[in-house]
PyMOL Python script that loads the backbone (N, CA, C, O; Angstrom):
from pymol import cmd

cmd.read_pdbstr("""\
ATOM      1  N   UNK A   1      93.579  25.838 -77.149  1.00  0.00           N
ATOM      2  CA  UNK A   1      93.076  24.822 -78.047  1.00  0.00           C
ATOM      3  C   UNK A   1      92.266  23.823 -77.231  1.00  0.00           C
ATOM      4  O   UNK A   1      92.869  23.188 -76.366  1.00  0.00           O
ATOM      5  N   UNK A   2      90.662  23.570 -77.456  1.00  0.00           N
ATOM      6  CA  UNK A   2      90.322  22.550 -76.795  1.00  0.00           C
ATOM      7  C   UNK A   2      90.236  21.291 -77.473  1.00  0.00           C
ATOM      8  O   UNK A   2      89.972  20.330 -76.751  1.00  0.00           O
ATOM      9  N   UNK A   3      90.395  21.081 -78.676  1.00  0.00           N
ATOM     10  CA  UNK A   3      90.517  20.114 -79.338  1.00  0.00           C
ATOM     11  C   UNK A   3      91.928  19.630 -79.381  1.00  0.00           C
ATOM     12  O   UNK A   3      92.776  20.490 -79.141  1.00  0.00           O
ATOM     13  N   UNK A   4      92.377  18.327 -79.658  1.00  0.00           N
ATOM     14  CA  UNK A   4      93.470  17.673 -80.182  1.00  0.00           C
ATOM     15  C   UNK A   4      93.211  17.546 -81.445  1.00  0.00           C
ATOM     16  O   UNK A   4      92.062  17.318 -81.825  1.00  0.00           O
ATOM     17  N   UNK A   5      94.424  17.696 -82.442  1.00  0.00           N
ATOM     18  CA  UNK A   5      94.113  17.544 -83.987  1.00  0.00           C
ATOM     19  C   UNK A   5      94.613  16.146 -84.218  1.00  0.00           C
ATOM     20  O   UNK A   5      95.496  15.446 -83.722  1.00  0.00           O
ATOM     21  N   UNK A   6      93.730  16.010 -85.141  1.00  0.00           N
ATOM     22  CA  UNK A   6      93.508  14.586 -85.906  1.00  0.00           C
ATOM     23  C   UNK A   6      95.093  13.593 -85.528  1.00  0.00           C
ATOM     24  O   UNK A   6      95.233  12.517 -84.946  1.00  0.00           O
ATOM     25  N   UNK A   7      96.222  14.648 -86.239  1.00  0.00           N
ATOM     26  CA  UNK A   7      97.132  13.729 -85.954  1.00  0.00           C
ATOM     27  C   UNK A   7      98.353  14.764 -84.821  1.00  0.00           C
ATOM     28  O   UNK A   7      98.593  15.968 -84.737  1.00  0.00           O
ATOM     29  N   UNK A   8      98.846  13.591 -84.141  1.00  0.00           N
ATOM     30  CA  UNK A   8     100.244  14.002 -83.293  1.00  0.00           C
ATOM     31  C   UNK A   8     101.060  14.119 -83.741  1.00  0.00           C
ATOM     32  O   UNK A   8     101.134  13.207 -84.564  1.00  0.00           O
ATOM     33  N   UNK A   9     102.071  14.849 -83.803  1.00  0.00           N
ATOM     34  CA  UNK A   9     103.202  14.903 -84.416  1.00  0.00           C
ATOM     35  C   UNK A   9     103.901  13.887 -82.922  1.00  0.00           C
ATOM     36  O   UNK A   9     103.553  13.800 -81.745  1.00  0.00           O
ATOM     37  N   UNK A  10     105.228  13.134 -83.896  1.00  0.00           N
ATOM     38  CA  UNK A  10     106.101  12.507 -83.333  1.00  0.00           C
ATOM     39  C   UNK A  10     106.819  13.660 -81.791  1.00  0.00           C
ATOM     40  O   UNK A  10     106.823  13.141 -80.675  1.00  0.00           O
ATOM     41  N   UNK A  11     107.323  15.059 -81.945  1.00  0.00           N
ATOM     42  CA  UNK A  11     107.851  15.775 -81.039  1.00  0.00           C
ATOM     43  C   UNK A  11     106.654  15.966 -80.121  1.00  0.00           C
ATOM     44  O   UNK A  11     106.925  16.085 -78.926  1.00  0.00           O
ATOM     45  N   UNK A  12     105.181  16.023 -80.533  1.00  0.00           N
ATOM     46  CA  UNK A  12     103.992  16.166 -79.511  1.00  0.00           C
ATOM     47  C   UNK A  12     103.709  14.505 -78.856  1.00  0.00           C
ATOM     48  O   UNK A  12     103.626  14.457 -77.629  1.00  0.00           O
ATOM     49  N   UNK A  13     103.615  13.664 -79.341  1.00  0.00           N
ATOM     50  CA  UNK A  13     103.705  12.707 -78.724  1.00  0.00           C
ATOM     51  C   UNK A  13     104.753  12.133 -77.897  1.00  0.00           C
ATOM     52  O   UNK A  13     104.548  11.542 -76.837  1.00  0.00           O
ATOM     53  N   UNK A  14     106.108  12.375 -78.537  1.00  0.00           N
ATOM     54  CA  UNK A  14     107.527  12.838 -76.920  1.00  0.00           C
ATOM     55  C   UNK A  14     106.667  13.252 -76.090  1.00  0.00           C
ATOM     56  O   UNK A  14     106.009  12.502 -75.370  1.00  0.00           O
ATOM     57  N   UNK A  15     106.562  14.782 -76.108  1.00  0.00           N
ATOM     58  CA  UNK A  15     106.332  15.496 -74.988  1.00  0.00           C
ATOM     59  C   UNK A  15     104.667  14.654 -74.341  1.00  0.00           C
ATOM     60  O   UNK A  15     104.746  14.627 -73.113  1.00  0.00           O
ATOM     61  N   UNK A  16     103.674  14.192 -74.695  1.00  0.00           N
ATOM     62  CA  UNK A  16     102.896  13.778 -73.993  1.00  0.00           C
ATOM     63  C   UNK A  16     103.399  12.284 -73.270  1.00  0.00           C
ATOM     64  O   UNK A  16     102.767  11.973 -72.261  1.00  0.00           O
ATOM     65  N   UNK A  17     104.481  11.352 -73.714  1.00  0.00           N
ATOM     66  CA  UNK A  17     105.018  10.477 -73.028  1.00  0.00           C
ATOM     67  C   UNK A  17     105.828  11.176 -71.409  1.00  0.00           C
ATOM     68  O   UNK A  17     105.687  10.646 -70.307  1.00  0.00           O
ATOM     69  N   UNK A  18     106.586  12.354 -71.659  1.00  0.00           N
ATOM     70  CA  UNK A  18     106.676  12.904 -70.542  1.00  0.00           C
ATOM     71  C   UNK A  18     106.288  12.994 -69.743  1.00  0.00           C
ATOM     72  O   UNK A  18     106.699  12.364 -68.768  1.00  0.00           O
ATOM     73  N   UNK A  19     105.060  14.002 -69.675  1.00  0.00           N
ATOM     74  CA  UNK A  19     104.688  14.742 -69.052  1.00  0.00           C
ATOM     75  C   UNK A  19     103.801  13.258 -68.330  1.00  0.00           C
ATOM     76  O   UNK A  19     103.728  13.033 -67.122  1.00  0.00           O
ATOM     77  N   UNK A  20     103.282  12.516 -69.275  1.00  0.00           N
ATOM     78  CA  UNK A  20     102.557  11.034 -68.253  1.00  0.00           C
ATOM     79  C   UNK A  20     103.803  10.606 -67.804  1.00  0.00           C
ATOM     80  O   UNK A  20     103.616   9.555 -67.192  1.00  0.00           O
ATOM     81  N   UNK A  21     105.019  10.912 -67.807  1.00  0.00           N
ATOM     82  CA  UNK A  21     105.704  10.352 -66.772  1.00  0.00           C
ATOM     83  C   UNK A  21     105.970  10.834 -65.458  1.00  0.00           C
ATOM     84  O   UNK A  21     106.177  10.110 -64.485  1.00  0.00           O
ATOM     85  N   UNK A  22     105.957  12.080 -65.460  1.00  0.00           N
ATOM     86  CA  UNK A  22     106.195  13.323 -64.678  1.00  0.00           C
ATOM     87  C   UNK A  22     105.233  13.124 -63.855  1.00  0.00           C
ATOM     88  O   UNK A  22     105.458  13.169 -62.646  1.00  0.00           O
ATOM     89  N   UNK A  23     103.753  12.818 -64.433  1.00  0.00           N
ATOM     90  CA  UNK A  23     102.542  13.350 -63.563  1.00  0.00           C
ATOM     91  C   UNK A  23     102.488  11.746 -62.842  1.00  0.00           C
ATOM     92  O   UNK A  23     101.825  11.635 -61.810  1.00  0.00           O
ATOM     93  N   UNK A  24     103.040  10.788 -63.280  1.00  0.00           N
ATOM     94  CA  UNK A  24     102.825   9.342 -62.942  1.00  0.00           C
ATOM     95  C   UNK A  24     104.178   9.323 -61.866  1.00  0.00           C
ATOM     96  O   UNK A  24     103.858   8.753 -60.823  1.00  0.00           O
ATOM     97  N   UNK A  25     105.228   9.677 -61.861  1.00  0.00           N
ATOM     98  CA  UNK A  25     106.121   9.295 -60.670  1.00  0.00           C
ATOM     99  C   UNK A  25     106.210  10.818 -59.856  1.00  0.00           C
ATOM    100  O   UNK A  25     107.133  10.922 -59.048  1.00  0.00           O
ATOM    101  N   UNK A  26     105.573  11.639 -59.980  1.00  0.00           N
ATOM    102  CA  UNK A  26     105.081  12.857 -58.828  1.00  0.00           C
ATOM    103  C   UNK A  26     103.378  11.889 -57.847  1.00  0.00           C
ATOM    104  O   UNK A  26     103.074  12.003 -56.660  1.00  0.00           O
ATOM    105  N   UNK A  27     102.858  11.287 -58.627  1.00  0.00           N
ATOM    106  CA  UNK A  27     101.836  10.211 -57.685  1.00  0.00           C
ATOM    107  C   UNK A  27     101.977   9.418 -57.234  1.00  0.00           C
ATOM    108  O   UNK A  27     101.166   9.139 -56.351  1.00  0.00           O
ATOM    109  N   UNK A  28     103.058   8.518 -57.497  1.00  0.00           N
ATOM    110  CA  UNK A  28     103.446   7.611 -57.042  1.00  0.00           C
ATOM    111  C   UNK A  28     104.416   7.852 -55.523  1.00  0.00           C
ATOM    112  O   UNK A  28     104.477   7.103 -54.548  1.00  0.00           O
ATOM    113  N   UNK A  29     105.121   9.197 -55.761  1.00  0.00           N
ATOM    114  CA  UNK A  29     105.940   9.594 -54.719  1.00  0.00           C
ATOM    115  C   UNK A  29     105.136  10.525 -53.859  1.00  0.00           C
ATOM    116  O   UNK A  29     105.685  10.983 -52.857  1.00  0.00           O
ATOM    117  N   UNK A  30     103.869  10.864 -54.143  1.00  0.00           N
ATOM    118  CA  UNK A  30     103.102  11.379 -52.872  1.00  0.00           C
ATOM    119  C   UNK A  30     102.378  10.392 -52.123  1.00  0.00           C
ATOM    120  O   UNK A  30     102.089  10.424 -50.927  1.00  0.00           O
ATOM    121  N   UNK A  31     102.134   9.549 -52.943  1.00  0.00           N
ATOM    122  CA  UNK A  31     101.526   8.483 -52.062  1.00  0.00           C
ATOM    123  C   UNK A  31     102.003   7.678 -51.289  1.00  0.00           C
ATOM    124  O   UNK A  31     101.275   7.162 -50.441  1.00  0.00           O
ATOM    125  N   UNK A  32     104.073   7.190 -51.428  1.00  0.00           N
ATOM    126  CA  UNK A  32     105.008   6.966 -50.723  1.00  0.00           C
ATOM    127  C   UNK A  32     104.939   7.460 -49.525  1.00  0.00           C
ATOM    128  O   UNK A  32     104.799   6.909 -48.433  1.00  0.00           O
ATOM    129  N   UNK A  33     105.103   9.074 -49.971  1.00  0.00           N
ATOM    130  CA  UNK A  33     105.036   9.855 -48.957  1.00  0.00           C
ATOM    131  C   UNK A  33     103.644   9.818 -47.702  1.00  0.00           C
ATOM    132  O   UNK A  33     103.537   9.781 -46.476  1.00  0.00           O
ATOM    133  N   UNK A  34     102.923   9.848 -48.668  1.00  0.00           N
ATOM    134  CA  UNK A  34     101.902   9.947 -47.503  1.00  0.00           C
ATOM    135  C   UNK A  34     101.671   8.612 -46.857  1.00  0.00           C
ATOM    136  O   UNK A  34     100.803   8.564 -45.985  1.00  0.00           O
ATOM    137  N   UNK A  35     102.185   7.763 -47.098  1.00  0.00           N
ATOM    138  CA  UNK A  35     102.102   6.511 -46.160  1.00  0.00           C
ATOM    139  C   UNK A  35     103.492   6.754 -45.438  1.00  0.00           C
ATOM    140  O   UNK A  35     103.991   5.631 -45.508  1.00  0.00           O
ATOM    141  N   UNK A  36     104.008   7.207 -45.070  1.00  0.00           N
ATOM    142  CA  UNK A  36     105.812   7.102 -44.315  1.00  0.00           C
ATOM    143  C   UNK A  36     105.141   8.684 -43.156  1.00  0.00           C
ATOM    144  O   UNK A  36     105.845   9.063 -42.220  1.00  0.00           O
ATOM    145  N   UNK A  37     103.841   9.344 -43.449  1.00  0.00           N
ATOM    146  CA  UNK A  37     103.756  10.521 -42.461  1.00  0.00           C
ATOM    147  C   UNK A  37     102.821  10.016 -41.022  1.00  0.00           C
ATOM    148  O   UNK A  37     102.143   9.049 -41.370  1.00  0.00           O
ATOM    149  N   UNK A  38     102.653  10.242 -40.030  1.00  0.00           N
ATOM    150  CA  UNK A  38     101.381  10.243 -38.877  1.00  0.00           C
ATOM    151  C   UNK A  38     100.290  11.436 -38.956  1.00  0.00           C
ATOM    152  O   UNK A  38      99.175  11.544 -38.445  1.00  0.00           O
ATOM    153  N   UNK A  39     101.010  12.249 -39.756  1.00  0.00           N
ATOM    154  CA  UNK A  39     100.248  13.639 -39.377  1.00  0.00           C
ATOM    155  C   UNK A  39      98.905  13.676 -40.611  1.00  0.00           C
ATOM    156  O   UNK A  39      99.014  13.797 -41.831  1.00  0.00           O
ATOM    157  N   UNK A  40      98.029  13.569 -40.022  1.00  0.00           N
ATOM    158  CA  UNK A  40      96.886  13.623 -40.596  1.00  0.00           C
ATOM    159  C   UNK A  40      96.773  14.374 -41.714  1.00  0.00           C
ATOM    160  O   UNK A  40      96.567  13.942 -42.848  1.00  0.00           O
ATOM    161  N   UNK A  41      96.960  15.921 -41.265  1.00  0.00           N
ATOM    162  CA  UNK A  41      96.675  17.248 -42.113  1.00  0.00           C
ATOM    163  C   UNK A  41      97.846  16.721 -43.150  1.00  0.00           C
ATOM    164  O   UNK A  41      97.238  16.150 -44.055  1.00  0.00           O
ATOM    165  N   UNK A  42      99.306  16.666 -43.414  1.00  0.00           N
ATOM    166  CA  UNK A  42      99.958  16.000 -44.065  1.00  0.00           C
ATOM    167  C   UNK A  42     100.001  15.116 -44.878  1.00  0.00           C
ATOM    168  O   UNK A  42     100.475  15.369 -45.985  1.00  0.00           O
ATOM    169  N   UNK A  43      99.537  13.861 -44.588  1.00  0.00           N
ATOM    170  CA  UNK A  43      98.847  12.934 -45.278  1.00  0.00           C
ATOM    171  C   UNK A  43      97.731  12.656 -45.994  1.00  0.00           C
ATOM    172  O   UNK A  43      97.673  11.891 -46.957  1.00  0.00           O
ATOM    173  N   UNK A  44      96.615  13.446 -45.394  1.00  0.00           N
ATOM    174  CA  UNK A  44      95.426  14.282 -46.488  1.00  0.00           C
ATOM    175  C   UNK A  44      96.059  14.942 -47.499  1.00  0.00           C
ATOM    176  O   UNK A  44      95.255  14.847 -48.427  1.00  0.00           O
ATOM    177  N   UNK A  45      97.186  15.669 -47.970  1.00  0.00           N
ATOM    178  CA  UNK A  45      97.478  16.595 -48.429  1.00  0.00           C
ATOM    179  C   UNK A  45      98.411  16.104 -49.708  1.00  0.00           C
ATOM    180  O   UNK A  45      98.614  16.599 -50.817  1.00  0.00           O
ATOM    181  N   UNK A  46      98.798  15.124 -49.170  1.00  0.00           N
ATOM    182  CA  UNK A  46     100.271  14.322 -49.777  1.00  0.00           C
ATOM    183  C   UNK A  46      98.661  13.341 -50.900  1.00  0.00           C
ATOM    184  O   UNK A  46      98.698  12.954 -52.068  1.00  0.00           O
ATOM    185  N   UNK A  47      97.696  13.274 -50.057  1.00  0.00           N
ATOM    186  CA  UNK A  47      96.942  11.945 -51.377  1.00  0.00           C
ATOM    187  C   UNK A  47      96.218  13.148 -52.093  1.00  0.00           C
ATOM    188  O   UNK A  47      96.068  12.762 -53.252  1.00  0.00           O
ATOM    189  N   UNK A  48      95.788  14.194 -51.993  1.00  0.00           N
ATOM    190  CA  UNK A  48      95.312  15.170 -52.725  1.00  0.00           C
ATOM    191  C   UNK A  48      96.317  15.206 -53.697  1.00  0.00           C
ATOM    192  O   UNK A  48      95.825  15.058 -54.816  1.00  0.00           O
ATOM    193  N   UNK A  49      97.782  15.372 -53.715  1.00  0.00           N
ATOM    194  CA  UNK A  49      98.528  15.686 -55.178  1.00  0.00           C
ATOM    195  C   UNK A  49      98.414  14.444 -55.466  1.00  0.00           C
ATOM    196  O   UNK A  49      98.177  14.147 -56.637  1.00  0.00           O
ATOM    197  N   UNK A  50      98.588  13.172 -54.235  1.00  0.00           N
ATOM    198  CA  UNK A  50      98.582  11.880 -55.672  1.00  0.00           C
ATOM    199  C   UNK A  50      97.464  12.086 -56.391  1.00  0.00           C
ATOM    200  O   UNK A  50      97.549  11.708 -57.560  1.00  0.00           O
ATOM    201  N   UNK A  51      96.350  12.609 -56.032  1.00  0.00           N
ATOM    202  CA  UNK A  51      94.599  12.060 -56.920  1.00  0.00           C
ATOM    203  C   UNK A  51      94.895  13.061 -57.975  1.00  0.00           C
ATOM    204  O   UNK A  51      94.663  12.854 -59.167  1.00  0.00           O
ATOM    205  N   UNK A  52      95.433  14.195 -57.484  1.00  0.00           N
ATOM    206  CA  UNK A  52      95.681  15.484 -58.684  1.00  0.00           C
ATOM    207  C   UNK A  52      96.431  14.990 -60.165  1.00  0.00           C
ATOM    208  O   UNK A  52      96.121  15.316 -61.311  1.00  0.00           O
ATOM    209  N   UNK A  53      97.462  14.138 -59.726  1.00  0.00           N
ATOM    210  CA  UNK A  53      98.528  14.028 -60.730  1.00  0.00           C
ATOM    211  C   UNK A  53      98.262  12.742 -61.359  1.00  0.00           C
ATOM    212  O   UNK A  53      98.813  12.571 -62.447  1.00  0.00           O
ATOM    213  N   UNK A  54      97.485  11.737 -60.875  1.00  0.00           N
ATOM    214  CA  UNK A  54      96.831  10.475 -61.034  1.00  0.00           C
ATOM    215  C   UNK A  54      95.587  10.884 -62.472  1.00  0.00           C
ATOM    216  O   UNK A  54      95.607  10.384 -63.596  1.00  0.00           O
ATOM    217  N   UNK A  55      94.646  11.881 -61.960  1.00  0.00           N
ATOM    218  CA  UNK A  55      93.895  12.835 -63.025  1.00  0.00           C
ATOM    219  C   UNK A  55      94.930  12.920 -63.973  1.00  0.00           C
ATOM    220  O   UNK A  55      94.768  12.214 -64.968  1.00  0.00           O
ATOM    221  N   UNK A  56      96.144  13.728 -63.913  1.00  0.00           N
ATOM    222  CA  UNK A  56      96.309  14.293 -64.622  1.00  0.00           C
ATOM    223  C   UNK A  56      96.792  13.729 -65.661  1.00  0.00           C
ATOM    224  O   UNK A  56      96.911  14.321 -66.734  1.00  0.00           O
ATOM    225  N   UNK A  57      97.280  11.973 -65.378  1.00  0.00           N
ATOM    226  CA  UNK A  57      97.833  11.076 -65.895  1.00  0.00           C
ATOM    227  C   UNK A  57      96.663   9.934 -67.006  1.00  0.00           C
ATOM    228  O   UNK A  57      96.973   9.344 -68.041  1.00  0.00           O
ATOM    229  N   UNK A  58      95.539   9.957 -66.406  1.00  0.00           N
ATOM    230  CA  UNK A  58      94.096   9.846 -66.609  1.00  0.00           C
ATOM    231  C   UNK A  58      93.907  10.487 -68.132  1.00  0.00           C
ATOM    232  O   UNK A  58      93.879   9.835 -69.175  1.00  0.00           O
ATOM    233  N   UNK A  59      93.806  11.675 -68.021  1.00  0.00           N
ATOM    234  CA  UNK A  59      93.798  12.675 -69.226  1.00  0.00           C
ATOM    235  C   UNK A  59      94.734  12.404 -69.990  1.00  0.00           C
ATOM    236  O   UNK A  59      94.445  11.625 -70.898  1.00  0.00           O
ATOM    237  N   UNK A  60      95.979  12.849 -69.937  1.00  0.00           N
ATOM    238  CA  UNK A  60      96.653  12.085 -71.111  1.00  0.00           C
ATOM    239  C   UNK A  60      96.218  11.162 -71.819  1.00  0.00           C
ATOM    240  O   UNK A  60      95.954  11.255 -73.017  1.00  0.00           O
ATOM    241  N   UNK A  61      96.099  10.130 -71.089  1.00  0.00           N
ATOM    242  CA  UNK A  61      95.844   8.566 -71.740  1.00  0.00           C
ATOM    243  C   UNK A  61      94.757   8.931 -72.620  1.00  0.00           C
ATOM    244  O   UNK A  61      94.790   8.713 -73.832  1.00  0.00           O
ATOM    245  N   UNK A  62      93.749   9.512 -71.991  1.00  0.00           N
ATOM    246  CA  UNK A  62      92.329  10.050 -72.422  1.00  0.00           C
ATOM    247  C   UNK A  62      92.287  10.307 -74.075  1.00  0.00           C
ATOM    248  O   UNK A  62      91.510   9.888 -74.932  1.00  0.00           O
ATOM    249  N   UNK A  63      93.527  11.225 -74.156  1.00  0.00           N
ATOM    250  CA  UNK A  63      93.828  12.238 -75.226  1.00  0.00           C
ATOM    251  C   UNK A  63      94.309  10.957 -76.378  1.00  0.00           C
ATOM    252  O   UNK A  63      93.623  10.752 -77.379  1.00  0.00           O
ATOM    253  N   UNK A  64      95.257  10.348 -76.156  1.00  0.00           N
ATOM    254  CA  UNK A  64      95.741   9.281 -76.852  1.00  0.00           C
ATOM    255  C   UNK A  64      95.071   8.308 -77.257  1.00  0.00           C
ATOM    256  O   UNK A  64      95.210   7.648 -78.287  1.00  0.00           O
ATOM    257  N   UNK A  65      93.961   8.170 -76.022  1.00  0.00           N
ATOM    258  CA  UNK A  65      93.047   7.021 -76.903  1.00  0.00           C
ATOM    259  C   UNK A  65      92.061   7.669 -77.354  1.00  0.00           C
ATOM    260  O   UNK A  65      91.206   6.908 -77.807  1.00  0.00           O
ATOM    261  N   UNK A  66      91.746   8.974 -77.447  1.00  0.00           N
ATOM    262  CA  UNK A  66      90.738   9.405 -78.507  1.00  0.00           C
ATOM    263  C   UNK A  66      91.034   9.682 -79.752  1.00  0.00           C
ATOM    264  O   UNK A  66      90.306   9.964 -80.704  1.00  0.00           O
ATOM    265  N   UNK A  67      92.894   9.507 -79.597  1.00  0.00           N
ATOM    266  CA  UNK A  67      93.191   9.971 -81.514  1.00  0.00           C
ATOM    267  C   UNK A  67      93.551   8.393 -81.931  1.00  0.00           C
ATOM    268  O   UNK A  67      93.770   8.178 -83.123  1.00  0.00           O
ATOM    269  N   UNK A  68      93.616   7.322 -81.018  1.00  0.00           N
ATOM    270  CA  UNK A  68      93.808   5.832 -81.719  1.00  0.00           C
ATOM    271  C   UNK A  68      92.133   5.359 -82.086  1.00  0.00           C
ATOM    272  O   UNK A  68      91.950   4.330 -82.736  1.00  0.00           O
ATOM    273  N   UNK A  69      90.942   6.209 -81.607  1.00  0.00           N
ATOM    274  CA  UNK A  69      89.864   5.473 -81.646  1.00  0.00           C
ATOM    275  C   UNK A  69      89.172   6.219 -83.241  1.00  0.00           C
ATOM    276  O   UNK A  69      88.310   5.843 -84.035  1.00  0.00           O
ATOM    277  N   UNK A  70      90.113   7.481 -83.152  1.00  0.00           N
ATOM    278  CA  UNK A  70      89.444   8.189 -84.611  1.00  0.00           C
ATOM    279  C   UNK A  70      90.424   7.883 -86.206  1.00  0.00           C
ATOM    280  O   UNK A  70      90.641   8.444 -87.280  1.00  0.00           O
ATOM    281  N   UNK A  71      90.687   6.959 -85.669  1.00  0.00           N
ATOM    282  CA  UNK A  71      91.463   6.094 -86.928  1.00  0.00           C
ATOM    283  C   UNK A  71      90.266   5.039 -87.362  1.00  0.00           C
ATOM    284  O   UNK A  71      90.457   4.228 -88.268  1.00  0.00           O
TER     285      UNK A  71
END
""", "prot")
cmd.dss("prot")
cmd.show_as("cartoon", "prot")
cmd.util.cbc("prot")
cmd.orient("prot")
């Protein structure tokens, strides 16, 4: 499905509060991480999943405010 439909159901909007939680404290804890490492290759690696999951947290929101803006 590349569209979102008009409306969310209450159990689809649960699950998208999740999953922005999931993708929001998996970024927050790589970026912990990658400040507590020395190792370069490591720490490059650790901010690549934060930027990944940071996106991915991005999108959500994305999704939510395109079905509050088509009201």
């Amino acid at each position: 499905m590349n569209q979102v439909p008009n409306m969310i159901s209450t159990k689809d909007l649960a699950y998208l509060k999740d999953m922005f939680k999931w993708n929001f404290n998996a970024s927050k804890l790589a970026y912990h991480f990658s400040n507590e490492t020395n190792n370069p290759i490591i720490k490059d690696m650790l901010m690549k999943v934060c930027h990944m999951h940071s996106r991915n947290c991005h999108k959500i929101k994305d999704i939510l405010m395109d079905g509050l803006n088509e009201q």
